[in-house]
N, C-alpha and C positions, 0 to 999 in steps of 0.2 A: 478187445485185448490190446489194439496197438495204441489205445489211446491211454490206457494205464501205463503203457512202455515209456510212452512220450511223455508223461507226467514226471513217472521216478528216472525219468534221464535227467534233469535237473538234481545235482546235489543239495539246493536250498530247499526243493519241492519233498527232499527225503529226509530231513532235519526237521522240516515244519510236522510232515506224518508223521515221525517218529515223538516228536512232542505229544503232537493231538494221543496219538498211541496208546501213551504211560499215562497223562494224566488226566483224558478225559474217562476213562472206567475206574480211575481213582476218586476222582469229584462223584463220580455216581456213585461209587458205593454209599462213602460217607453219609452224602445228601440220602440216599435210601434209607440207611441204619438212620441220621437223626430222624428225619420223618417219622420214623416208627416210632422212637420211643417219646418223640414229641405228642402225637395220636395215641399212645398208651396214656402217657402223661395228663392230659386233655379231657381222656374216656375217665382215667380214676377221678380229676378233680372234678368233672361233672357230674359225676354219682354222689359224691360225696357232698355233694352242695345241693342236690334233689333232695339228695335224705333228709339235710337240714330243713330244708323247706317244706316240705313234708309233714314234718318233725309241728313245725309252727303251724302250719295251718290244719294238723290234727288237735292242738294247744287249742287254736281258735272252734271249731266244730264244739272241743266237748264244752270249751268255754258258754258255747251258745247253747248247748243241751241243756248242761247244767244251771241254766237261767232258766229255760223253759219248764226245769224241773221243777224247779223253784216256787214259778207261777203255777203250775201244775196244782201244786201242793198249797199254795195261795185258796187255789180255790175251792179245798175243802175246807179249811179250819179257819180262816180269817174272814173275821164279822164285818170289817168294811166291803171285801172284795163280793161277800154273800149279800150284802144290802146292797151292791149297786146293780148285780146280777138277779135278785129273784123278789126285792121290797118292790113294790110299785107305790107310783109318790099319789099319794091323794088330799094331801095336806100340806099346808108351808110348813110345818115342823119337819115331816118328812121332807120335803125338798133340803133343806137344811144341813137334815145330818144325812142325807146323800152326797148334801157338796163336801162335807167334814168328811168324810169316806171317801169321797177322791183326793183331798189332801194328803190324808193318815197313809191311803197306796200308795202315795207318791214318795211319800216319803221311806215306806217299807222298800220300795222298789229304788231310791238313791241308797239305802245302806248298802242291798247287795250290791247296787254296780260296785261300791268302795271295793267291796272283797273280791269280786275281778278285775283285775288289772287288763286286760282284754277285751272287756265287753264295753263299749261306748255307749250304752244307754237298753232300759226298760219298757215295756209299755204294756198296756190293757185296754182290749177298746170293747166297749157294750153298746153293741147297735140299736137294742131297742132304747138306752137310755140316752144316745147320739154322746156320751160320757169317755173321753179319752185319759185315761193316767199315762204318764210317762218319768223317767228318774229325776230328771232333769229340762231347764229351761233354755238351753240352748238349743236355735234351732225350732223349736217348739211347734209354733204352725206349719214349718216347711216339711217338719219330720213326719208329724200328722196326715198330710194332704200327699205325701210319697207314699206313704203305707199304706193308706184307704186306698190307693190305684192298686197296688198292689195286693190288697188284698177283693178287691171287685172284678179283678181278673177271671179271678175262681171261687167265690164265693160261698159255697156251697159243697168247697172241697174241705175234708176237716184235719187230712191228714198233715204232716208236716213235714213244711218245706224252704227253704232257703230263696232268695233273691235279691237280684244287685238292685241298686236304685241310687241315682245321682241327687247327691244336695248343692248345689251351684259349681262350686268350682271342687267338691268330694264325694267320692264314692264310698257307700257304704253297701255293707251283708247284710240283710234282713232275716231274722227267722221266722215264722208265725206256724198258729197251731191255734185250732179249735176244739173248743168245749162248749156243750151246752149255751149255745150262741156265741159265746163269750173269744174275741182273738185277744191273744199275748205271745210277745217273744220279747227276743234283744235284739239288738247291732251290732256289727264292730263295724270301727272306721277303719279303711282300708290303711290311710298313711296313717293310724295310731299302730294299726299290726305290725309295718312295716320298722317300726323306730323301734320295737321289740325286739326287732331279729337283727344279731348281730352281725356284719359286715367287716370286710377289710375296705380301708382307704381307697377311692377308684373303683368301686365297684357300680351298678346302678342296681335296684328293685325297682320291679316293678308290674302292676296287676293289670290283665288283662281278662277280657271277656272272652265263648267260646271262638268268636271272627276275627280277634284280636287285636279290637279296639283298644287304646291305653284308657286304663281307667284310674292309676294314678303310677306318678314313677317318681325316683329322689333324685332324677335328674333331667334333661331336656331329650326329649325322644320325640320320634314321628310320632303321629296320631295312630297309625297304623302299624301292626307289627304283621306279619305274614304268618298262619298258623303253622307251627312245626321249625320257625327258622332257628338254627342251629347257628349261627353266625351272621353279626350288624357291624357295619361302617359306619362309624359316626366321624367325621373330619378325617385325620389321618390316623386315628385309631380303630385299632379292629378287637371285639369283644365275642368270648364264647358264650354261650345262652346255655343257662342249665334252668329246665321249665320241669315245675310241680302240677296238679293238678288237683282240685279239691270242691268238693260237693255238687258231684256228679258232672261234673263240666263245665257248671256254670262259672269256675271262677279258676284263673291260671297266676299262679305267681312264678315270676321270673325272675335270674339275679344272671348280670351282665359282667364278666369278668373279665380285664383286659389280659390282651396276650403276653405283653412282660412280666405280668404277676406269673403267670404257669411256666414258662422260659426263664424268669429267674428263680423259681424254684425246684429246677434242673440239679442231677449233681452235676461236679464238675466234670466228669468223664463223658455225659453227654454235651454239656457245651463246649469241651473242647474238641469235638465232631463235629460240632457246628461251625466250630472256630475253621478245623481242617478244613471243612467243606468250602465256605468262602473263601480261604486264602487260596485255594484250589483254584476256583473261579477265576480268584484277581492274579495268580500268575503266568495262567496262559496267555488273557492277551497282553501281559508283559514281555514275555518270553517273545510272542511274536512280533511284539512291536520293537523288541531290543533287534531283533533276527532282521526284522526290515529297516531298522534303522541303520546296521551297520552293514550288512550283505545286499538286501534289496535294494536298497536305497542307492546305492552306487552303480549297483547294477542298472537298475533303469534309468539312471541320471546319462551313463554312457551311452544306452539304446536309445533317448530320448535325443540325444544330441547328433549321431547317427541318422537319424529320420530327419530332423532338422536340415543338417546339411542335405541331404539324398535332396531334399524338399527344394531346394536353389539357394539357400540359406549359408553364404560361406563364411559372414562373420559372425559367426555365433561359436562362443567358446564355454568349457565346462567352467563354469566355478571350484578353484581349488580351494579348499577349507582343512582339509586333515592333513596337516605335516607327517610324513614318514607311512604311511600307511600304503599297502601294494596298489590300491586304488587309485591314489593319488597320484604314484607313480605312473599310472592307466592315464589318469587326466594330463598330465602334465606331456604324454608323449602326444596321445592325440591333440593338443591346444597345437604344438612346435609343429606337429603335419601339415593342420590346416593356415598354419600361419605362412610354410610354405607354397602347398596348395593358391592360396590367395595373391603371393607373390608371382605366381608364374602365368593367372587370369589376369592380371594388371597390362601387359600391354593389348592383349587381345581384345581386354574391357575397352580402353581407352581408345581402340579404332572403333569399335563398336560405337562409343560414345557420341564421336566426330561424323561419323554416316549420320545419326541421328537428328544429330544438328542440322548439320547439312540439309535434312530432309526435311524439317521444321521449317526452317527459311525457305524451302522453296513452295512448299505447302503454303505459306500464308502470304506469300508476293504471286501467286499463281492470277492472275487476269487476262479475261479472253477480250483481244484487241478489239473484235467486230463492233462492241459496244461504243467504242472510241468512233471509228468508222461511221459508225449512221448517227452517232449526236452530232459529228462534225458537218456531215450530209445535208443536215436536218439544218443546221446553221446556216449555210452556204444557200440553201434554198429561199431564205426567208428575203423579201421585197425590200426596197430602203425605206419604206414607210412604218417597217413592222421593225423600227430602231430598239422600242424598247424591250420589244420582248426577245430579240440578239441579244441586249445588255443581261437581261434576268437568266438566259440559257448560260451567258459566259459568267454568269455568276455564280449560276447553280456546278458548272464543269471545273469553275476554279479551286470552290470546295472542296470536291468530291476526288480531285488530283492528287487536292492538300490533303485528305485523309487517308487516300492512299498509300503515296509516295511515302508519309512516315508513318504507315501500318506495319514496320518492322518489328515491335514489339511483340511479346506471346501472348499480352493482355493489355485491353484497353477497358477505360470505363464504360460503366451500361449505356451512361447518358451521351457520352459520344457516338458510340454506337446506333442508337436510333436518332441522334440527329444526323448521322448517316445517311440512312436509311430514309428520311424524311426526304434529304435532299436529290436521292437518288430517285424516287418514285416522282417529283416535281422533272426531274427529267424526263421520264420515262411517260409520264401524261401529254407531252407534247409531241412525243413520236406515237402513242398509241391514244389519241382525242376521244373522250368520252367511252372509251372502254372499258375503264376499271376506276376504282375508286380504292383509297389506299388510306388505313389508320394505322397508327403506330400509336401504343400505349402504353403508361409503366407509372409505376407509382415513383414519384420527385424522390422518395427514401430511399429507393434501391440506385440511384445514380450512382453510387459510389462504389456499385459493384462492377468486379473485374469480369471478363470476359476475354475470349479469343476473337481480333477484329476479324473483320469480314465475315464471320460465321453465318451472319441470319442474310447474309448480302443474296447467296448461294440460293438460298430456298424463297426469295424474294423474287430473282430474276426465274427463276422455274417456272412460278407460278404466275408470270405476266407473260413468260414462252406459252405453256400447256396451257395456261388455264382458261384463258380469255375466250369469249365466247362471239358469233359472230353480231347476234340481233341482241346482246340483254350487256348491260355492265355486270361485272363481277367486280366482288368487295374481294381487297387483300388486307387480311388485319396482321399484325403483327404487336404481340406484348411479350410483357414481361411482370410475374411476379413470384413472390415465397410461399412455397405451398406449408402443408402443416409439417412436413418433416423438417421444414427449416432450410430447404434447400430451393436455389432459383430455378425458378419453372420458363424457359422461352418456347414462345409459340407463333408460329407462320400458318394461318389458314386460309383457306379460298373458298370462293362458291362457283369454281369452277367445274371440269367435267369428272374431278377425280383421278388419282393417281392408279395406273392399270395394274393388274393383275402382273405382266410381264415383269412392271418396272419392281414392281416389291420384292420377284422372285431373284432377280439381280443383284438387289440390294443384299438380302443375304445370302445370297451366295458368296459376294466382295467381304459380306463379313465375317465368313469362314475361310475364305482360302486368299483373303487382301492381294486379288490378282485384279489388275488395271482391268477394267469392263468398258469397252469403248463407245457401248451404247446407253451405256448409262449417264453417264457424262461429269465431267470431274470434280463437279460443285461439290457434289455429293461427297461422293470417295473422300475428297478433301477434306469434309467437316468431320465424318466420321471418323475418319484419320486423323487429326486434328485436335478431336476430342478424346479421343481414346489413347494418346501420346499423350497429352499435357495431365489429361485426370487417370487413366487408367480404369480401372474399374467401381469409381466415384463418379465419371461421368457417364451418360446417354444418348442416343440420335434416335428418334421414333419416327418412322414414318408410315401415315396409313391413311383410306379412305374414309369418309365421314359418311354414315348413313343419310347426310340432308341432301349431299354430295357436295363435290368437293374435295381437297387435300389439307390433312392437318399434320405439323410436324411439332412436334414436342423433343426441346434438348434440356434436359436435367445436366446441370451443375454445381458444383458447392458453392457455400454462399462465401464469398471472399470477398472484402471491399479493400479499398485504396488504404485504408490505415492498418488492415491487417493482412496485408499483402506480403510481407518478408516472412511471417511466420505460419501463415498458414500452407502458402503455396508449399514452402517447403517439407508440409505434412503429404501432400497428396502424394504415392503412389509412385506416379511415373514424372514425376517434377524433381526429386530428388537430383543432384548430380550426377550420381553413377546410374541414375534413369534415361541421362541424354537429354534433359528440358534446359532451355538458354533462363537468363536470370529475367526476372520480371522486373 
């Protein structure tokens, strides 16, 4: 119950019901009333087109009696039909005028077909004479050699009976009937019945058998019709079935009438029920689409905009488009709110901003001095004999100063970066001899990508603190490349003893509640920090154990190179200005 309360609390929710209301038991009625007398409509013209059919193939039946009458009566008083039936040939004279005696029937038997217009041919077959008459030469062997099948079927039946039988590409009726050895009957061709029966424009005939194989049609049809179907799809036409039925089953005529012929012969009071009933249809969702066009439509444009802001979204304003309308009015006061709203976040933004910075710069100048300490150590130890390899340390330190000191930018190239890095392990092999062993890799194409410096420097020195082992070298690999999402993939891994359990649970913990962890130690925090300012939630920091053992770190970044650096940095997220990122 409260949820129908809370429906019809809405005044638009009771305008739309009251719509549905009125005019959806309107649309039903009508559509019920035409329906009916559509199905009345339907039922009479389908009766009245069996009758016809009917009508024709009782024409054809007696057409084919009245042949067999015919023969019937042949075979009392006609002295050819008697000579070829009961003379036996024991001389060439007799041979002779037995063959004159299937001429003279053939010919007796082409007059009457003349006088049916229905029956397509005659025949007389005398088995003991192996002697065929028929009306006509059409056809002639193939009509012959169909008939003897049929009639060896049952040979020895006398009575009389009808059957279909194919002549290549037509089907024909058979009748036959026995006397005193003797078979005779007619034919009708199936498509000659069919061109007798008169049709309207658009319609199809067409003959089938009892399973309702087509056996001829005046138009193109499946090969199959379903026995009893009342209704065929051919393309986008849809056609009623009205089926006759004639000599005993064996043979069904059909006539295929489409539906605009029965619907245009409507009167006008039931299509214009029809007419109602659609327009019924097409104005409801007018009606509701006018109703959301001018009410909903504003309405959720407002609630929409609402959520937007609630969302942290303060420069987002309604679009005004309707002059003068209360709505607009709506829009217009809410845009002036939030315009001041946004005025009065502006200085508070703007300190915001400068902490940020602030914290960026000292995030990426952060270096722990120890390291300075013992490469100096390490210098000062070395004999005066070991000159040159003083010179290669203060060359390797003079680098690595120089990359330093102007590491103030938010982003440096890949390629600088691992020659960094390159230079930095060349240090770090002389304080730790034959410990570890150091690859840096990357494909020459992605040089041109940007980066945050010192990012991989972090997870470098980690992994020659942890991971180094006392009796075995451990390999530090370090790459870089574009995985299939199109974004750069960096990676620091070791085959050292693995990152512990502890340190992982550290780690996110710092990345839920970014509270300083002092045992974690600030490489880390840094890069995370670092990466999560500059991309926001476009960049990554992965860190985890390797099943071979070991530490692997994976940082996903966008792919950003040195020429498309003004425009794209400016897409990311937390790089934006009012995000707090320094320019690149």
């Amino acid at each position: 119950m409260k949820y129908i309360k809370r429906f019809f609390s809405s005044w638009i929710n009771r305008v739309v019901f009251l719509i549905f209301a009125v005019l959806i038991p309107l649309n039903l009625l009508t559509l019920v009333l035409g329906q009916r007398v559509i199905a009345d409509a339907e039922a009479q013209t389908t009766m009245e087109i069996r009758h016809t059919l009917e009508l024709y193939l009782k024409l054809a039946d007696d057409a084919l009696k009245r042949a067999d009458t015919y023969l019937a009566l042949l075979s009392i008083d006609d002295p050819d039909y008697l000579r070829l039936r009961d003379k036996e040939i024991n001389n060439e004279e007799e041979r002779y005028r037995q063959l004159q005696s299937v001429v003279d029937l053939k010919s007796s038997l082409r007059r009457k077909k003349e006088d049916e217009f229905l029956i397509g041919g005659l025949y007389a077959y005398f088995p003991e004479k192996d002697q065929f008459a028929q009306s006509d030469f059409y056809r002639s062997s193939q009509v012959r050699s169909k008939i003897l099948e049929a009639i060896n079927v049952d040979p020895e039946n006398p009575r009389r009976r009808t059957q279909l039988i194919s002549l290549d590409d037509r089907a024909v009726l058979v009748s036959m009937s026995k006397h005193r050895n003797v078979w005779y009957g007619a034919w009708i061709e199936l498509a000659g019945l069919a061109q007798q029966i008169p049709r309207e424009e658009g319609r199809i005939l067409t003959f089938t058998d009892r399973d309702g194989s087509i056996l001829f049609a005046t138009a193109s049809l499946p090969e199959q019709l379903e026995p009893g179907t009342e209704r065929l799809k051919l393309g986008k036409q849809s056609y009623l079935i009205s089926t006759a039925r004639a000599f005993s089953g064996e043979l069904y005529l059909l006539e295929l009438v489409p539906d605009r012929q029965i619907s245009g012969s409507l009167p006008f009071a039931i299509r214009l029920l029809q007419i109602l009933s659609v327009a019924a249809l097409i104005a409801l969702p007018i009606l509701v689409l006018a109703i959301q066009h001018w009410m909903v439509g504003p309405v959720s444009r407002l609630h929409k905009a609402i959520g937007i802001v609630e969302g942290g979204d303060l420069d987002y304003r309604i679009p005004e488009k309707e002059q003068g309308t209360e709505f607009n009015r709506i829009n217009r006061s809410f845009n002036h709110m939030m315009d001041q709203v946004e005025e009065l976040k502006i200085s508070v933004y703007e300190e915001q901003l400068k902490a940020q910075k602030i914290r960026m710069g000292f995030l990426a100048q952060q270096i722990k001095p120890h390291f300075i300490l013992n490469t100096l150590n390490i210098l000062y130890s070395y004999e005066q004999e070991e000159y040159p390899l003083i010179q290669r340390m203060i060359l390797y330190l003079s680098r690595y100063f120089r990359y330093v000191v102007n590491a103030y930018q938010d982003f440096v190239p890949l390629g600088h970066e691992m020659e960094h890095l390159r230079n930095y392990f060349e240090i770090q092999k002389v304080r730790f001899v034959k410990t570890f062993e150091a690859v840096v890799e990357y494909d020459e194409d992605l040089s041109d990508c940007l980066i945050p410096p010192l990012l991989l420097q972090s997870f470098a020195e980690n992994s020659i603190k942890y991971a180094l082992l006392p009796e075995s070298v451990v390999e530090i690999r370090v790459s870089a490349e574009k995985n299939a999402d199109g974004q750069l993939l960096l990676r620091v891994t070791d085959t050292g003893v693995g990152i512990s359990d502890e340190v992982l649970e550290s780690i996110e913990e710092f990345r839920k509640t970014r509270t300083i962890c002092p045992s974690l130690g600030i490489g880390i925090q840094n890069a995370i920090d670092r990466v999560e300012l500059l991309y926001g939630g476009s960049g990554s920091v992965a860190l985890s154990r390797q099943a071979t053992g070991g530490t692997a770190v994976e940082i996903l970044l966008p792919m950003i190179t040195v020429h498309s650096q003004i425009g794209e940095i400016g897409k990311l997220p937390q790089a934006q200005e009012k995000k707090g990122v320094g320019n690149a």
